[in-house]
C-alpha positions as CSV (number, residue, x, y, z in Angstrom):
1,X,-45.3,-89.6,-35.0
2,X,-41.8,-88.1,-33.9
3,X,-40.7,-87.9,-37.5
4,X,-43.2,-86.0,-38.8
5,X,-43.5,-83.5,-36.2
6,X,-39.5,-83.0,-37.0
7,X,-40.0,-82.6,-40.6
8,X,-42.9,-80.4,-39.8
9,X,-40.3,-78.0,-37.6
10,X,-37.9,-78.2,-40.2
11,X,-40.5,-77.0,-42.6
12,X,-41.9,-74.3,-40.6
13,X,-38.2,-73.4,-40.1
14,X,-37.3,-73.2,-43.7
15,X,-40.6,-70.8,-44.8
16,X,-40.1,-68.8,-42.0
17,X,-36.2,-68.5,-42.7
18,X,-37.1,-67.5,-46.4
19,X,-39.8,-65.0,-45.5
20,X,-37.7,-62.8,-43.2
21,X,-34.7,-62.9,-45.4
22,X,-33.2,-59.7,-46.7
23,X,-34.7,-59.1,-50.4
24,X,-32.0,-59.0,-52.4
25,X,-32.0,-56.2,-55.1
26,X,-30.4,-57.1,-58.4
27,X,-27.8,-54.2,-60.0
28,X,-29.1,-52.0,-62.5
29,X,-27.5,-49.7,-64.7
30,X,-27.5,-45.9,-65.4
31,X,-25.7,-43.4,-67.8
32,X,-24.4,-40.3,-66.5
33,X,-24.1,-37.5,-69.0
34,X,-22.5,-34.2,-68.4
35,X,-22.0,-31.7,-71.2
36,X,-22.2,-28.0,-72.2
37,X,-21.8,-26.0,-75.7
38,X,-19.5,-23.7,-73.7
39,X,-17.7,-25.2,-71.2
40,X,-14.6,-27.8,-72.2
41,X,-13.8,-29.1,-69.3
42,X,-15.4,-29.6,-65.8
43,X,-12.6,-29.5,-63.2
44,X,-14.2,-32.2,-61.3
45,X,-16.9,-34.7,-61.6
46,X,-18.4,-37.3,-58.9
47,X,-20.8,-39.8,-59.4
48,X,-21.8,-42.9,-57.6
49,X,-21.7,-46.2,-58.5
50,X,-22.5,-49.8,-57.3
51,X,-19.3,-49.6,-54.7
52,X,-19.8,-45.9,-54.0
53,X,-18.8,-42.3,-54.9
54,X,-16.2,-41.9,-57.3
55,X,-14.3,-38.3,-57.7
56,X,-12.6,-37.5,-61.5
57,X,-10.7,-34.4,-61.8
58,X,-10.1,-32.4,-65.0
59,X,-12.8,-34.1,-67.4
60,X,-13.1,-32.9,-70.7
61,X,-16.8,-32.7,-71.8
62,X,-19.1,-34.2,-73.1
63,X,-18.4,-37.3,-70.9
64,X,-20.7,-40.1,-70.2
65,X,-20.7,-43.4,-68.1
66,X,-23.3,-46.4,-67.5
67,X,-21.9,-48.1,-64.0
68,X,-24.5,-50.3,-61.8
69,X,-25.9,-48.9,-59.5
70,X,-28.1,-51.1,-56.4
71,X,-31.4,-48.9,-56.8
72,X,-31.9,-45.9,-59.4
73,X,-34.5,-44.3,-57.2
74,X,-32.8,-45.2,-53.9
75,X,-32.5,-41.9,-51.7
76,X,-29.8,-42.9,-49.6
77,X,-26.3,-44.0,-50.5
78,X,-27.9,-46.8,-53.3
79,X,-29.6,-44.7,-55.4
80,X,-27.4,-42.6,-58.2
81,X,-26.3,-39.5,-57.8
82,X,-24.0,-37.3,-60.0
83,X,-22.3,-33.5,-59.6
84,X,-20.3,-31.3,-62.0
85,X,-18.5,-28.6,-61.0
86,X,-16.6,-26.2,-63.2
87,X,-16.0,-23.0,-61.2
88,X,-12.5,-21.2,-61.2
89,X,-10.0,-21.2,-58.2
90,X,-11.1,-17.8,-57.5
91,X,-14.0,-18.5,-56.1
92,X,-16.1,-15.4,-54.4
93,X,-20.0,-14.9,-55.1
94,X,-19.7,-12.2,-57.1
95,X,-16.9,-13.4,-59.2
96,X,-18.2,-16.7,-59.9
97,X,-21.6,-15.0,-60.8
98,X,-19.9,-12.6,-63.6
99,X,-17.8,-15.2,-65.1
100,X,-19.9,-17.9,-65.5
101,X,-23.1,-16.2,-66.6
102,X,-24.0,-18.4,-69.3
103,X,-21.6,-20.7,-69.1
104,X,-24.6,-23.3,-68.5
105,X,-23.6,-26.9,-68.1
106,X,-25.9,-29.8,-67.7
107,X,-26.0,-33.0,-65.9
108,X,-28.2,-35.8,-66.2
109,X,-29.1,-39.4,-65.1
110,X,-31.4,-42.0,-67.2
111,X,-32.0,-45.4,-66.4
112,X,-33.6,-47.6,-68.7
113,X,-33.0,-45.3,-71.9
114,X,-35.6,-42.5,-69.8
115,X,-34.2,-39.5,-68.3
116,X,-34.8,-39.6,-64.8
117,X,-33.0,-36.4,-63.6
118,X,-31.9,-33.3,-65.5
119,X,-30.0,-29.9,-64.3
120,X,-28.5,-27.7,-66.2
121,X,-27.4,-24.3,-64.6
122,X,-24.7,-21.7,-64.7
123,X,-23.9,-21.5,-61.0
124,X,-20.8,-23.8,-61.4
125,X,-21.7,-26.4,-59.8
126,X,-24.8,-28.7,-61.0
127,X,-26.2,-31.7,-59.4
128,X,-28.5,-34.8,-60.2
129,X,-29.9,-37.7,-58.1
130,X,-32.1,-40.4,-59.3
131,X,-34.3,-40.1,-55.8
132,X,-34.8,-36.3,-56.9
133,X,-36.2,-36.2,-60.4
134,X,-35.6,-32.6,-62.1
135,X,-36.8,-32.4,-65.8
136,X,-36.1,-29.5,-68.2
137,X,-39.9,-28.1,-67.6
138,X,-38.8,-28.1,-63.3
139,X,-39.4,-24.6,-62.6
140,X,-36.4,-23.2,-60.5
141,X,-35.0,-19.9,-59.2
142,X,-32.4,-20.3,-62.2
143,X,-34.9,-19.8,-64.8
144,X,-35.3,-16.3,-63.8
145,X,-31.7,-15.1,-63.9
146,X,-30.3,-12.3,-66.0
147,X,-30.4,-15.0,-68.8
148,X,-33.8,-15.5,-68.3
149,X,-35.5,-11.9,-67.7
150,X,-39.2,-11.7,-66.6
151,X,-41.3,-9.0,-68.2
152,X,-41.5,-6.1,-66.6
153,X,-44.8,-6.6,-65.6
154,X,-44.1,-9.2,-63.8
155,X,-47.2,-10.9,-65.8
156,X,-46.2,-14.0,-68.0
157,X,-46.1,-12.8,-71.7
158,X,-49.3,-13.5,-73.4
């Protein structure tokens, strides 16, 4: 009777060990793209990876990268995230406004082949994070710049 109420602790032992373990998450994989028709280079880039953020500087464009990341829709620091930025040393609002009005650059994340996050803005500075999808169709204040002029109206155009 003493042995099988020890193999019947050890048992309860081992299920309950394995149901409150951690769940493991396996590594996936996403691309970063970054790219623009008009800008050459982006004067720095930082994305994250599997062992954390990474900073290049000076990074002619297109560029591209698939690294492993722990979770592609992760919010926190295990999800993917990725930033351009391209403004110039002199950086005031209104200079930065003038000079890169149009200068629109993109950034992007996909996971699986699918795009999960898209940005692509003239501001200097663009940003993506698989927790936060943005899609070409996301409706942002950027749409309505001097690029983008709404009709006098105000009314959409018919």
């Amino acid at each position: 009777m003493n042995r099988i109420h020890v193999m019947a602790v050890a048992a309860i032992a081992c299920v309950s060990a394995l149901v409150s373990a951690p769940v493991a998450y396996a590594e996936e994989s996403v691309t970063y793209d970054v790219f623009s028709d008009v800008v050459p280079v982006a004067v720095g880039i930082e994305y994250r990876d599997i062992a954390g953020k990474r900073w290049l500087q000076d990074v002619a464009l297109p560029w591209q990268i698939t690294v492993p990341v722990a979770d592609p829709f992760n919010p926190e620091d295990r999800g993917p995230e990725v930033r351009a930025d391209w403004r110039p040393d002199f950086r005031t609002a209104a200079t930065v406004g003038r000079v890169l009005q149009g200068q629109l650059v993109t950034v992007r994340i996909s996971y699986r082949g699918i795009v999960i996050c898209e940005s692509t803005l003239d501001v200097g500075n663009a940003t993506c994070y698989g927790s936060t999808p943005h899609s070409p169709q996301t409706d942002s204040s950027y749409d309505r710049s001097p690029l983008f002029p709404e009709p006098a109206s105000g009314l959409p155009p018919p």
